[in-house]
N, C-alpha and C positions, 0 to 999 in steps of 0.2 A: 235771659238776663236783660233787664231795664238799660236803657243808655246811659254812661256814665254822668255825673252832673259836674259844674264846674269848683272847684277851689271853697268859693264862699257858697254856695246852694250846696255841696255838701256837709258845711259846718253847719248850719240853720235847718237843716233836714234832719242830721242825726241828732241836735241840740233838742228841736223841736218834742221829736219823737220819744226822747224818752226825760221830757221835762228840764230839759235842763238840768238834770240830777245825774250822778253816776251811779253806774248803772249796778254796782257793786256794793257800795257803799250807802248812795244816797246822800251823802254831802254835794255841795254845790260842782257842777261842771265844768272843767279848765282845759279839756281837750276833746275835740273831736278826735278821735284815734281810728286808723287804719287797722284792720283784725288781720288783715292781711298785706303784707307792707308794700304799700302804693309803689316802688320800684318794679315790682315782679310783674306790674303789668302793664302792656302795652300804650293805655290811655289815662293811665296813673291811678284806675282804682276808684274812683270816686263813687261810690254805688251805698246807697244807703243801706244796703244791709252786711256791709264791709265796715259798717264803722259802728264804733262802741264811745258815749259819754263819759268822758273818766276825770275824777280827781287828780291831783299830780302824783300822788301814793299809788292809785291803780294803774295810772298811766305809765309810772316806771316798773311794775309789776309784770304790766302786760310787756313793756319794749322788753324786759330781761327775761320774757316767757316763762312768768314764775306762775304768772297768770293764764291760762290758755287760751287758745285760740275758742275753743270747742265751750267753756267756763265762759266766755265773754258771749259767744253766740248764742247761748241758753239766757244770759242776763238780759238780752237784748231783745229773744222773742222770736233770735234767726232760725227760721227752719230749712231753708237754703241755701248753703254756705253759696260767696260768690267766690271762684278764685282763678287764679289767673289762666288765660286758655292753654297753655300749656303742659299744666301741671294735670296731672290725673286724679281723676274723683276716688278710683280706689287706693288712693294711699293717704295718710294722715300727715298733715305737716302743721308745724310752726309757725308763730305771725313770720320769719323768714326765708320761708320756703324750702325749709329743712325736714326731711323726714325725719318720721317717730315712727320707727319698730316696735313691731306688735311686743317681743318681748323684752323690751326698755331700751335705752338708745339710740342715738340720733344720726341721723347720716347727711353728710355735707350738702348744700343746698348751691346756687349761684349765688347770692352773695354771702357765703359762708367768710370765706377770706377777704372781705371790705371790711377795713380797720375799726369803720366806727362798728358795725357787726359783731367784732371781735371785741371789743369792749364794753358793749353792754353784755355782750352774752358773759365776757369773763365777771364783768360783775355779778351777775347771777348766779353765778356757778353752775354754769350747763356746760361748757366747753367738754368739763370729764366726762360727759354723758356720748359723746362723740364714736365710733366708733372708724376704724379707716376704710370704709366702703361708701363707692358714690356710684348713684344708677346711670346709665346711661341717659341723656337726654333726649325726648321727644325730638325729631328729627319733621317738619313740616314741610310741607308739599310746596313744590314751585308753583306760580300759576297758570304754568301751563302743563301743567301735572293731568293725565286726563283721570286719573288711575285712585283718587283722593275718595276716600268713602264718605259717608256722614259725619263718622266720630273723626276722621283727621282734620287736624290744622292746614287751613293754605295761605303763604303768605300773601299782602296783596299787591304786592309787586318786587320784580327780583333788585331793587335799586340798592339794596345793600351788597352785593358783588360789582358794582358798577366801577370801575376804576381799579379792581384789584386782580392780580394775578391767582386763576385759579387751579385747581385739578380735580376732571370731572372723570368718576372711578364705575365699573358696573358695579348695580346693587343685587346683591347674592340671595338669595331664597333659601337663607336658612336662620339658625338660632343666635342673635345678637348674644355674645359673649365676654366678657370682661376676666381677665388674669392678675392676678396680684403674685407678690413674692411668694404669698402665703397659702393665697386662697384664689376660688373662681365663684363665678357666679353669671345665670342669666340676666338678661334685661331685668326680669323679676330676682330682685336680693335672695328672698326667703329660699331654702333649702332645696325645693323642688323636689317632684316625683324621679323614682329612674327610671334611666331610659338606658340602651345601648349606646344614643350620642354622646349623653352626660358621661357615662364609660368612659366610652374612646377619649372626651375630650379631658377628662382626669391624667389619663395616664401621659396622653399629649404632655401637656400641662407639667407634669412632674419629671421631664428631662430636659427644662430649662428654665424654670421657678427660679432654682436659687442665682440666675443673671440677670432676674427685675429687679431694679433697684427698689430699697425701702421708699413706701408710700407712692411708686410709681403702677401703673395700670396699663396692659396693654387689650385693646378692643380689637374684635375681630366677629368673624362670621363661622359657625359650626356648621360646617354642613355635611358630615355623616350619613345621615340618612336624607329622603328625600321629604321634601313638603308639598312645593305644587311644582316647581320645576324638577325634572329628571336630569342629572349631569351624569354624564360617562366620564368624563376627559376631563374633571377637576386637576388642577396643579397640587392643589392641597385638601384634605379634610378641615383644614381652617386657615381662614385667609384674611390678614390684619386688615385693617381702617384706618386706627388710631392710636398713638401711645402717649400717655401723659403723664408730666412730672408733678403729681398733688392735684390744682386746679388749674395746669397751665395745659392744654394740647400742643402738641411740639409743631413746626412746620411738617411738612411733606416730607420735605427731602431727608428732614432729621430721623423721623418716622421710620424710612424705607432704609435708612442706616443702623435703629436698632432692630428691625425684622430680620435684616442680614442675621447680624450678629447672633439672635436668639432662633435663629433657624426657623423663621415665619415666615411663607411667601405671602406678599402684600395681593390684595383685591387689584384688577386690571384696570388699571388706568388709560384712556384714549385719548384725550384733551388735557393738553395744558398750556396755559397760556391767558392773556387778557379778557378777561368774560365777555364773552360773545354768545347771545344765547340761540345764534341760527348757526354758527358754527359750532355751537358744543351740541346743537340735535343734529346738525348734518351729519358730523363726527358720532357720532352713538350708533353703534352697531345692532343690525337685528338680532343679530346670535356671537355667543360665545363659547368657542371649540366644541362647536356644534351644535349646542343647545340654546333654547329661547333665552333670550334678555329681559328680565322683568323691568327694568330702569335701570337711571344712573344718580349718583349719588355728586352733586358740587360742592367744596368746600373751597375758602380760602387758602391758596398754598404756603402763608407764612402760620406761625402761632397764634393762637385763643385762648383766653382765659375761659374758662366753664360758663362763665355769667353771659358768656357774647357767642354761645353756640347760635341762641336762632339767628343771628347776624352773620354767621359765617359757616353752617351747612345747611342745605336746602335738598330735598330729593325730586324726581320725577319718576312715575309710575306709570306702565304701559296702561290701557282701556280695560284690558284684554284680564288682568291682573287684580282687579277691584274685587276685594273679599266678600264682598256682600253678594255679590254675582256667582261665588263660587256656592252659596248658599241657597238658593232660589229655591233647590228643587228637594228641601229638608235634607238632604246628606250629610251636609257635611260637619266636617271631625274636624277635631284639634288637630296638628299634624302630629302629636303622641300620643294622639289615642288609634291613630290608622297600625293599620299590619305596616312595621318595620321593611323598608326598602332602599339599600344601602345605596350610596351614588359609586360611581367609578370614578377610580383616579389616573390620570394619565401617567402610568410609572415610565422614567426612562430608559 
């Protein structure tokens, strides 16, 4: 991806290139428009194959996504969508960073719940299209993460904890997991293959569903079977992270009050306290009840909104841990397509 350009070089850039016409229509040009909405990214987007020439007709078409992202990029010539580094190339989204399900509806984005969001989309009439599931989000590497492959994100410096009270938790080696009142799901929405975890984590799941509250979500780690770390002495086959009410993450401590409640023992926590990031590596254990540490995960210990995740969780990953090194020597598997290798739990 080309450098971004500034404010006016990119209205003169996308004006230029497709004549001053729009790009749909062919009447004369009144907007440079954003295909992908210049908040979701870091340096605000500016990238001339991010913007589309529109009349003020197409240009309220496109903001109410009556018009497509993918329809504007065809008009345009784009064959390389740009979009935010964040967000993942195999999934389909909205000028607002909202997924589109392969078989129709939309799943809540970060700024799904920004007012003016919610008013153009209601003008459009998308809102119904909405369905109540939200993916987990991309979780990026510290930079002093040594453990970051090619395809992760790093942030480029930890200055966003600077000043806040945090809590830094170990990170588990197994299947990012998401609970609703209703339903569950991996990191990946769609239905998935089965497995014996997906099992066990069903049946988990259905003797404390109906204490989530409506449209609330509790995140956690499945760890059933094993992946690359082997644990004997788990507390739990799933061990929480996060619970959130809609698009809000709750604090810590509010967290670790409905894990009580629903009978979820939380992920171990070793640091808490004002971000220190030689006391929170000092404090980071090499193993946990016996077995290796793959990392630890920081977060902010008060509340987040969805939209301020890369702001307030950050990971660090051992060397030792880099997936593309597990790969070197052609072997390696999915961790569901290996022979099934259950972990131990430390019963009382």
């Amino acid at each position: 991806m080309t450098a971004a350009l500034n404010r006016d070089q990119f209205r003169e850039a996308v004006f230029s290139r497709d004549q001053r016409k729009c790009v749909v229509c062919g009447q004369p040009a009144l907007d440079a428009h954003h295909i992908m909405e210049r908040r979701l990214f870091p340096d605000g987007g500016y990238y001339l194959d991010n913007g589309a020439s529109l009349c003020g007709r197409h240009h309220l078409a496109a903001e109410m996504t009556t018009l497509t992202v993918e329809e504007l990029r065809s008009a345009c010539g784009v064959t390389k969508p740009v979009l935010p580094p964040h967000l993942y190339r195999d999934e389909r989204y909205d000028k607002w960073g909202n997924i589109l399900l392969p078989g129709g509806g939309r799943m809540r984005g970060e700024l799904f719940d920004d007012p003016s969001v919610q008013k153009i989309l209601s003008e459009g009439g998308a809102l119904s299209e909405f369905v109540g599931r939200v993916k987990y989000p991309r979780t990026w590497h510290l930079p002093i993460s040594p453990g970051a492959t090619r395809d992760d994100r790093v942030l480029p410096d930890s200055d966003q904890f600077v000043g806040h009270e945090v809590v830094a938790t170990i990170k588990m080696d197994g299947e990012n997991t998401t609970l609703y009142r209703d339903h569950l799901h991996a990191r990946s929405v769609g239905g998935g293959r089965r497995h014996p975890s997906r099992d066990w984590m069903k049946n988990f799941h259905s003797g404390m569903a109906m204490d989530i509250p409506d449209d609330w979500r509790v995140c956690g780690e499945n760890l059933y079977v094993q992946h690359t770390i082997r644990y004997d002495r788990l507390e739990s086959y799933f061990l929480g992270f996060s619970v959130w009410d809609g698009m809000l993450c709750l604090s810590w401590d509010d967290a670790l009050a409905w894990f009580e409640l629903l009978g979820i023992k939380p992920v171990h926590c070793f640091y808490r306290g004002q971000w220190d990031e030689r006391a929170v590596l000092s404090a980071f254990p090499g193993t946990h009840r016996g077995s290796p540490t793959e990392g630890f995960v920081v977060r902010r210990r008060g509340p987040f909104r969805y939209g301020e995740f890369r702001q307030s969780v950050a990971k660090y990953v051992k060397a030792e841990f880099r997936r593309d090194l597990e790969a070197k020597d052609g072997s390696f598997a999915p961790w569901y397509l290996r022979p099934v290798v259950r972990n131990g739990v430390d019963t009382p």
